[in-house]
C-alpha positions in Angstrom: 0.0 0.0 0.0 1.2 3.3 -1.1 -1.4 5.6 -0.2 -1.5 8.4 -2.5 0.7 9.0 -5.2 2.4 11.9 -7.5 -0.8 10.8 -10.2 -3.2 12.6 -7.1 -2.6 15.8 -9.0 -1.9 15.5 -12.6 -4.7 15.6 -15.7 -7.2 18.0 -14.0 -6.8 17.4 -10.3 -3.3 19.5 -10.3 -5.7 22.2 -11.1 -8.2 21.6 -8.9 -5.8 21.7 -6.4 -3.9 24.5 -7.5 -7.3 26.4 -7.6 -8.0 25.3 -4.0 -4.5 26.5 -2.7 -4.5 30.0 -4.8 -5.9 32.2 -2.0 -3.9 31.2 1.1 -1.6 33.9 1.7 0.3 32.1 3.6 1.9 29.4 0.8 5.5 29.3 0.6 6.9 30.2 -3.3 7.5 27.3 -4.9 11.0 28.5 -6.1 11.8 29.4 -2.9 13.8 26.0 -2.4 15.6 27.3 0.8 12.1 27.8 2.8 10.7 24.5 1.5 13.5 22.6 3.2 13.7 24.9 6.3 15.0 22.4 8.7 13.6 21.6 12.1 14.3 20.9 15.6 12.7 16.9 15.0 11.1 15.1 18.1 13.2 13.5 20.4 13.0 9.6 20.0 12.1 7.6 23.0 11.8 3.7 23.2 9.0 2.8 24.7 9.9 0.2 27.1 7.6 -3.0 26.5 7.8 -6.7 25.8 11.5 -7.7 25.1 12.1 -8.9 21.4 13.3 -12.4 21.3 16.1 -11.5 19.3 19.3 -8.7 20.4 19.0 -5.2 18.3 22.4 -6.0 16.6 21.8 -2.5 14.3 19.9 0.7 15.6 17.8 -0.2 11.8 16.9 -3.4 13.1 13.0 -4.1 13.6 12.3 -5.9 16.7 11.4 -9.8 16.2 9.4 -11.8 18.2 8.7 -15.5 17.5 5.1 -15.2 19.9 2.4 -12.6 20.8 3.7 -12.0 24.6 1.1 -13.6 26.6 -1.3 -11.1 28.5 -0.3 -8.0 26.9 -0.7 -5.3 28.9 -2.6 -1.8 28.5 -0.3 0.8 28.7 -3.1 3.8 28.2 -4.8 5.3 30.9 -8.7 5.8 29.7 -10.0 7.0 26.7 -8.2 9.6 24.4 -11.2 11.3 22.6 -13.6 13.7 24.5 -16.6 12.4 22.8 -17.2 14.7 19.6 -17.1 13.4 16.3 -13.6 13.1 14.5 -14.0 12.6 10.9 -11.3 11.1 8.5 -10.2 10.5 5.0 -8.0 7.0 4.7 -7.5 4.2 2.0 -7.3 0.7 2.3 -5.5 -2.4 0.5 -8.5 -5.0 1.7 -12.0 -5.2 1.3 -13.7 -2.2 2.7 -14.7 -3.4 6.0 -18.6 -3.0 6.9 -19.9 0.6 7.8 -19.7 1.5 12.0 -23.5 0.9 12.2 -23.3 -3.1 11.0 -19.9 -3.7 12.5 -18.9 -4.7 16.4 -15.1 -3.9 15.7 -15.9 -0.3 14.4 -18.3 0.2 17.9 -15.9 -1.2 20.1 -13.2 0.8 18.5 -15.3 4.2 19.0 -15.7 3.3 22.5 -12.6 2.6 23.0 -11.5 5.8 21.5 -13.7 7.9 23.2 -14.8 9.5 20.1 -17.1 8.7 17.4 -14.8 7.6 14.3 -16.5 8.8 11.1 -13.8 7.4 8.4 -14.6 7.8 4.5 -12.6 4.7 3.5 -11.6 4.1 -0.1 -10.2 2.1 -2.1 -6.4 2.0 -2.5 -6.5 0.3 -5.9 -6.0 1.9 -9.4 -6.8 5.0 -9.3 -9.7 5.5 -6.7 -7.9 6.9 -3.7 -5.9 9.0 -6.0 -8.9 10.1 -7.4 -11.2 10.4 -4.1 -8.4 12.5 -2.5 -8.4 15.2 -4.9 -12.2 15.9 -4.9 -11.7 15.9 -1.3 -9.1 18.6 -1.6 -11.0 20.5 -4.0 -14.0 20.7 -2.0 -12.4 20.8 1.1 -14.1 17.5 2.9 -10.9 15.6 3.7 -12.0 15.7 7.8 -9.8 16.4 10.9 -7.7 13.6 10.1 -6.4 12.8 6.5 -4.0 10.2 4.8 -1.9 11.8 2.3 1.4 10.3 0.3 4.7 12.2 0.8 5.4 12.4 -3.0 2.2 14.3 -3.1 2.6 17.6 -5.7 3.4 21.0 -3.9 2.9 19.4 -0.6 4.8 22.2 1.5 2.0 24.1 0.1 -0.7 21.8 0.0 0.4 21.3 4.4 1.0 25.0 4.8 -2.4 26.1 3.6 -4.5 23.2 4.9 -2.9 21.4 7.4 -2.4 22.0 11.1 1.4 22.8 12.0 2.3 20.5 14.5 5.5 21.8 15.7 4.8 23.3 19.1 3.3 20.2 20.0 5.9 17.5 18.7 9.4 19.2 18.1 12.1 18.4 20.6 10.7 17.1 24.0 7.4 18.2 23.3 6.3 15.2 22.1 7.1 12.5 24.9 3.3 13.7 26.1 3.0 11.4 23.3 4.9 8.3 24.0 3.9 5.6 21.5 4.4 8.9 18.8 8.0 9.6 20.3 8.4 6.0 19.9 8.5 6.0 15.8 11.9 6.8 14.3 13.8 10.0 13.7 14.3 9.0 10.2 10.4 8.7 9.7 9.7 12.3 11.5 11.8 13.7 8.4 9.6 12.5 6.0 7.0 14.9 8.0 8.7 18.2 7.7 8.2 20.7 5.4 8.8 24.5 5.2 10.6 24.6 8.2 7.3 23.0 10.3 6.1 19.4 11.5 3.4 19.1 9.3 2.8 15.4 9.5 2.9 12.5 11.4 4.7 9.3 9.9 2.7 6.1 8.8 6.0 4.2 9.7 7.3 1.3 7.5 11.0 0.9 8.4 13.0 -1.2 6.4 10.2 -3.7 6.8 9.0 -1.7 3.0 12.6 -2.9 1.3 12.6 -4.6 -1.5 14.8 -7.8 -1.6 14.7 -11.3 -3.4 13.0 -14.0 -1.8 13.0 -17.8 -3.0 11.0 -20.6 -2.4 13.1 -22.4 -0.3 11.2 -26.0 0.0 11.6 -26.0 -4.2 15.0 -25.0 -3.7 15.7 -28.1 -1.1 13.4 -30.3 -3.2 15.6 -29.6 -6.7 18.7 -30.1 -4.7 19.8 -26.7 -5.4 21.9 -24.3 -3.2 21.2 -20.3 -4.1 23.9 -19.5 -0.7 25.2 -16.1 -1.6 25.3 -15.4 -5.4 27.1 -12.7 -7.1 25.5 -12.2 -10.9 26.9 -15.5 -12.6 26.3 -17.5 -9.5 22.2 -16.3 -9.6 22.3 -16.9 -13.3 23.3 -20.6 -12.9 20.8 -21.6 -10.0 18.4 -19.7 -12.5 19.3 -22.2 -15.4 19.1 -25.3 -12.6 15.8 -24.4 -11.9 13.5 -23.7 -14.7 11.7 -25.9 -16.7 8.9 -24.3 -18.6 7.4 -28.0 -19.3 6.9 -28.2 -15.5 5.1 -24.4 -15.6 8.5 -23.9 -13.7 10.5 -20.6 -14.3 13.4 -18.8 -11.9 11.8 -15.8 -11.8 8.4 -14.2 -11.3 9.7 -10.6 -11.9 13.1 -9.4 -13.2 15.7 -9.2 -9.6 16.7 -5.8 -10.0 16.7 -5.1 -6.6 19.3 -7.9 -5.9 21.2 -7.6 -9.2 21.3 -3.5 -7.9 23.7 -4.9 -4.9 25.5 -7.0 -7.2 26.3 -3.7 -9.0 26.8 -1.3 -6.1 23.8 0.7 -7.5 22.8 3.8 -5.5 19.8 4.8 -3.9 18.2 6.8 -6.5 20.5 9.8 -6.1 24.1 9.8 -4.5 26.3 12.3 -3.6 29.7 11.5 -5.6 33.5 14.3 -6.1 30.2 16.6 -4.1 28.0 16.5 -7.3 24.4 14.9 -6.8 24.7 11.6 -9.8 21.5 9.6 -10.4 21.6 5.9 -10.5 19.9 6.3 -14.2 23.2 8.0 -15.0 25.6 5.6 -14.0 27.1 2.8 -16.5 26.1 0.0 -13.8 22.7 1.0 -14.1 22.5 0.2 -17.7 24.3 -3.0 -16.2 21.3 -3.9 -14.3 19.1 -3.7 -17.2 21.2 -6.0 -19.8 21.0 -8.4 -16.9 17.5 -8.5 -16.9 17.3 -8.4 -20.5 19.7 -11.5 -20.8 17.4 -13.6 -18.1 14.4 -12.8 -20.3 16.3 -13.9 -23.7 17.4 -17.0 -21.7 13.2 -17.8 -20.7 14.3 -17.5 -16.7 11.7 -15.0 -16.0 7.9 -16.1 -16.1 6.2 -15.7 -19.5 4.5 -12.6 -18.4 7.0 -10.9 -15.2 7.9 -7.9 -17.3 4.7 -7.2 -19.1 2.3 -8.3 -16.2 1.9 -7.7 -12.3 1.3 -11.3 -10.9 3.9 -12.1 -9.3 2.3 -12.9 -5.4 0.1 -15.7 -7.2 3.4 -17.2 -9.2 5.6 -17.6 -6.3 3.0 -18.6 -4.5 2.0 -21.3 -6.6 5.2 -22.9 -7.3 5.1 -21.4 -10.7 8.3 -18.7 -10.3 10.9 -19.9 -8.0 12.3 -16.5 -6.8 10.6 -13.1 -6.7 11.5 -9.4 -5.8 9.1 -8.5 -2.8 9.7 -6.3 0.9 10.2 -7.7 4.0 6.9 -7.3 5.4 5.1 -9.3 2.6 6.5 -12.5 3.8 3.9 -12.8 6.5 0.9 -12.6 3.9 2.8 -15.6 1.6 2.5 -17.6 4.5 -1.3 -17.1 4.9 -1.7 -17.9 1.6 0.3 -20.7 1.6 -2.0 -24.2 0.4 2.0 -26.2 0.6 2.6 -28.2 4.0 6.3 -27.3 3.9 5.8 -24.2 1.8 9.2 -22.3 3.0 11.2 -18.6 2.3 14.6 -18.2 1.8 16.1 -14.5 1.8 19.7 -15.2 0.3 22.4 -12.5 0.8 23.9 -11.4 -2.1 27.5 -10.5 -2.9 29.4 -7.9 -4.9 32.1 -8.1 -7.6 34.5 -8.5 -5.1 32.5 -10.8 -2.8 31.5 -8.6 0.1 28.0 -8.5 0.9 26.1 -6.4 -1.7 25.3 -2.8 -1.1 21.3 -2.9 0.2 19.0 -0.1 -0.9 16.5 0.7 2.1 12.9 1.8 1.3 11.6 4.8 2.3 11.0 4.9 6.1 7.3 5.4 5.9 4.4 3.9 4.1 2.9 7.8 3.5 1.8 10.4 6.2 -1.1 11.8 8.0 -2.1 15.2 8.2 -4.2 17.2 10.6 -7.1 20.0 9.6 -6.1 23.1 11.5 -7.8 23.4 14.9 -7.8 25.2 18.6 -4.9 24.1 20.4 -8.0 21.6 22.4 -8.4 20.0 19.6 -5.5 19.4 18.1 -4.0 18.0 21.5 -6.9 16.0 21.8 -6.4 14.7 18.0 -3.1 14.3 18.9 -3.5 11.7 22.0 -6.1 9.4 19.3 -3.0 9.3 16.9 -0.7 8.4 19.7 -2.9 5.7 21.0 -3.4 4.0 17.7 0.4 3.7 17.5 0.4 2.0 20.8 3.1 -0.8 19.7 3.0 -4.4 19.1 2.6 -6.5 22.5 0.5 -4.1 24.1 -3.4 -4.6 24.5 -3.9 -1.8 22.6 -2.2 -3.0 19.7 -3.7 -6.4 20.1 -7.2 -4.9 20.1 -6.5 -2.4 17.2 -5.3 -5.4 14.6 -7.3 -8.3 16.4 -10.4 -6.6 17.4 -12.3 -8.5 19.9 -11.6 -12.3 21.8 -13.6 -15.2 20.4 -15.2 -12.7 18.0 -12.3 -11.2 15.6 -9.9 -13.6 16.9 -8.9 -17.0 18.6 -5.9 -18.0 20.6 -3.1 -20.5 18.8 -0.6 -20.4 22.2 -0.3 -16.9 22.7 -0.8 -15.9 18.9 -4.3 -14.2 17.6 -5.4 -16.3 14.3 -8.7 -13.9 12.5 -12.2 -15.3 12.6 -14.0 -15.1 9.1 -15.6 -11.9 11.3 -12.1 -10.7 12.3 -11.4 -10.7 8.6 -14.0 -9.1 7.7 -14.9 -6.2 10.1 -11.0 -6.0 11.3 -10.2 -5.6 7.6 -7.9 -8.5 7.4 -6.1 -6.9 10.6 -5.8 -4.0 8.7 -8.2 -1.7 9.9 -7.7 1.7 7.8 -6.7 3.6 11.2 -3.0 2.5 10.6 -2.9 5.0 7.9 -3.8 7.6 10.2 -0.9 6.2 12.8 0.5 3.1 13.5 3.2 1.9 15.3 6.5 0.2 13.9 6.5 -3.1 12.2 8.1 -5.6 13.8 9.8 -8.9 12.9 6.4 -11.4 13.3 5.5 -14.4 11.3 2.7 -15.6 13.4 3.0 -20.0 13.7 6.2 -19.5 11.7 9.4 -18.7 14.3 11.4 -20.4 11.5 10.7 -17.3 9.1 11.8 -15.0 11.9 15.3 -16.2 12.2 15.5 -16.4 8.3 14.1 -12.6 8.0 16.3 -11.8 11.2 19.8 -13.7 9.8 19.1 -11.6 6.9 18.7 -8.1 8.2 22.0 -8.5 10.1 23.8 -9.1 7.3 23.0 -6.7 5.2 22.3 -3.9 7.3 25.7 -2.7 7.7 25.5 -2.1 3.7 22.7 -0.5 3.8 21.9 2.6 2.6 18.9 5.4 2.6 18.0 7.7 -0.2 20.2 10.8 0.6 17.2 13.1 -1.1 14.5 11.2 1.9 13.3 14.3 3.5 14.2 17.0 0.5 11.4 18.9 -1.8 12.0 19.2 -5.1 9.2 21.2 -7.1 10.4 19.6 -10.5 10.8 16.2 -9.4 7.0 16.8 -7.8 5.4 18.0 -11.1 7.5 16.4 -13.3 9.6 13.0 -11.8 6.6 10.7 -11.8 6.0 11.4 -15.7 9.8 10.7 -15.9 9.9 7.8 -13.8 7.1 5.9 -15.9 9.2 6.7 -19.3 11.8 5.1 -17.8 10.3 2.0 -16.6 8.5 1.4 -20.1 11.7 1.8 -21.8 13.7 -0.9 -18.9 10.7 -3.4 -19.8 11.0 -2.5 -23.9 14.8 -2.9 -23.3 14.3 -6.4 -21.6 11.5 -7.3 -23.8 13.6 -6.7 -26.9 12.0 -4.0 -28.1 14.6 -1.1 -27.7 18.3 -1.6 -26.9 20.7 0.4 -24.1 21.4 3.3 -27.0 18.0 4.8 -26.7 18.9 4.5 -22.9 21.4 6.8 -23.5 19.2 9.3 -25.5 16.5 9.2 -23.0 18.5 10.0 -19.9 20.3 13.0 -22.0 17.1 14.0 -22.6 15.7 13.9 -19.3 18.7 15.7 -18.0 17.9 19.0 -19.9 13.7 18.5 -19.3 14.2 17.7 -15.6 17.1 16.1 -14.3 19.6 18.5 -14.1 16.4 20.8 -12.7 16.3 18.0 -9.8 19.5 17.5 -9.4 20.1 21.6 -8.5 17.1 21.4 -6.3 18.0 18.8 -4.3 21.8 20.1 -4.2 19.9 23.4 -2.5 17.9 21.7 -0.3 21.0 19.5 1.3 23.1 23.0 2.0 19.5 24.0 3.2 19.8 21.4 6.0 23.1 21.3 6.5 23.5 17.7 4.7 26.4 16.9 2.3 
């Protein structure tokens, strides 16, 4: 789930927008790159001291992993955070929507627990609906108190200046320990909420729980009696050849690896600082690297029939059908659900460099999207404030339980200590995704619920490469350009990597694309950015 994306605002809703924004004196210039990336003071990070992972924090990025639920979490609120008047919101969600507060025990239950009547328009996050319901909301002003909104949204600073409460006073520094479970989400994900020199967000947190990596089926693996261990680019390419067969419906890969064959490659994180110039990846010869690779493993019939030109790849790898896949972290849990194979089993190899050093590992984006506030009396907004912080109460506490669970013997049954969803739970809890958690939520952990075998594979993993890893240096910068114009420039380039791999273009139209880029846009970016960092005192 994405939330909302750059799309929101193009063909017509841009305008809207635009149109909606034009009288508020208030909105910073959008030249005025200094002003956009006026740093702030962020708020000071607190662990909150619950249940003890079952595995040590060998790296401050590490997620915490438990194996269990802890038995009898406790509640670590003290009453109700609303004071009883309706708070109305605007949120997506990746499930089916769940049934309306009226028909459903989990939303009443939730309300009560609240302490304030939740009145949530909930849409869909798929295609183009959010996107779409978003931006009539922001034309006619009806996104509520409470509103999801992506951070690659176009002119945000503005958009957050003009319509959103400024949260600053109330969450810089030490201010916002009077909201523990909210001090308890990382700095890095506070810096995707700042913008013109104000907290104008709060983070949906993701972590590196949102990076992509490649997973393999590690049963089929074990069955074939083929080791994958730690491959560098030839070594992937011959376990690739060892396992397909398309007479057995059997090919390597569901989608092309790019994001392993990018730590093969030493690829940056989108943008990199290199001899103090800002370089994009798209720039760089390995790049081009990366795509002949995925070219050659098409040629070769190693990726399934339809991985470049299609989106199935969940159903493949789940089926047996592609061996290895490119997916995140967190999507491991929801493989296992789906799982119909007894000894169905994940494998996360760690792959090496050129010189056989662990590969260089591109970290998501800290946050799923963010949440923003409609401006308010300082009441309100505190009050608005402590309903955030309580639906990022973290995992092991009752709060937590209740919020993704719902209700005992209802939403959910006991398996040891670990809730398993009722066909009510999935239903009215929304799969255990209630759309709340894209209003706040707390950090994902490490959990594979009835799998502690996944854990230490996920865990092994993540202390491997997260020495290597690296964030996008530009996380936390504004660009106008690369808001109005770097999703239009992102899908060219993805059309021409899949015509590249599909045959259909060759690496010299790469070259004439990316020149071409740099004098519609790039080199735009590339300035912007470069302002922001001396801005915020990055280099």
């Amino acid at each position: 789930m994405t939330g909302i994306s750059r799309r929101t605002l193009l063909g017509g809703s841009l305008a809207a927008a635009a149109v909606s924004l034009s009288g508020c004196s208030t909105v910073t210039r959008s030249t005025d790159i200094a002003a956009l990336n006026k740093p702030v003071a962020l708020p000071t990070y607190q662990r909150f001291d619950g249940p003890k992972p079952d595995l040590p924090r060998s790296h401050p990025l590490m997620p915490d992993c438990f194996y269990k639920f802890p038995a009898n979490p406790a509640n670590v609120t003290d009453g109700a955070p609303g004071d009883g008047s309706d708070v109305t919101g605007t949120v997506p969600t990746s499930n089916p929507i769940p049934p309306t507060a009226d028909r459903n025990p989990y939303w009443k239950e939730l309300n009560q627990r609240v302490g304030s009547p939740l009145d949530l328009t909930i849409t869909s996050a798929a295609g183009s609906d959010y996107v779409n319901k978003f931006a009539t909301s922001v034309a006619g002003d009806t996104l509520g108190d409470l509103f999801n909104v992506d951070g690659g949204f176009a002119y945000l600073p503005q958009f957050l200046e003009a319509r959103a409460q400024d949260l600053t006073e109330y969450l810089s520094g030490d201010a916002i320990l009077e909201y523990p479970f909210l001090a308890n989400l990382s700095t890095d994900s506070w810096r995707g909420c700042v913008y013109s020199g104000g907290i104008r967000a709060v983070p949906i947190q993701r972590g590196v729980m949102s990076s992509n990596l490649l997973l393999a089926r590690q049963d089929i693996l074990d069955q074939l009696g083929v080791e994958l261990g730690s491959p560098g680019v030839d070594e992937l390419i011959a376990v690739a050849n060892a396992v397909t067969d398309g007479k057995k419906n059997r090919w390597a890969f569901a989608v092309p690896p790019t994001a392993a064959v990018s730590a093969m490659l030493g690829l940056p994180n989108g943008w990199e600082v290199r001899d103090g110039r800002l370089v994009h990846s798209r720039e760089l010869e390995e790049h081009k690297q990366m795509i002949a690779v995925g070219a050659q493993l098409q040629k070769a019939g190693l990726i399934h029939p339809d991985g470049i030109a299609k989106n199935n790849q969940k159903v493949w790898f789940s089926q047996g059908s592609a061996v290895m896949t490119q997916d995140t972290y967190s999507s491991i849990q929801s493989f296992y659900r789906r799982s119909v194979v007894p000894n169905f089993a994940i494998g996360l190899p760690v792959v090496r460099d050129a010189s056989g050093k662990v590969g260089r590992f591109l970290l998501g984006q800290p946050n799923n999207s963010i949440a923003a506030m409609r401006p308010s009396s300082p009441e309100r907004t505190k009050m608005l404030l402590r309903i955030l912080n309580w639906m990022a109460a973290p995992f092991g506490t009752a709060e937590y339980l209740f919020r993704k669970f719902g209700l005992p013997g209802r939403h959910y049954t006991l398996k040891g200590t670990d809730p398993v969803l009722t066909e009510a739970g999935q239903s009215e809890v929304c799969l255990g995704e209630f759309p709340i958690q894209y209003l706040a939520d707390g950090g994902y952990p490490v959990y594979f619920p009835g799998h502690p075998e996944a854990v230490d594979v996920a865990y092994n993993h993540l202390k491997s490469i997260l020495p290597t890893a690296i964030l996008q240096p530009t996380y936390g910068l504004y660009s106008p350009t690369q808001s109005i114009k770097g999703k239009l420039n992102d899908n060219r380039f993805d059309a021409l990597t899949k015509d590249i791999q599909l045959g259909r273009a060759d690496l010299t139209d790469w070259d004439k694309t990316v020149a071409e880029w740099r004098k519609s846009a790039g080199d735009a970016i590339r300035h912007e950015y470069e302002e922001a960092m001396s801005a915020q005192g990055r280099k």
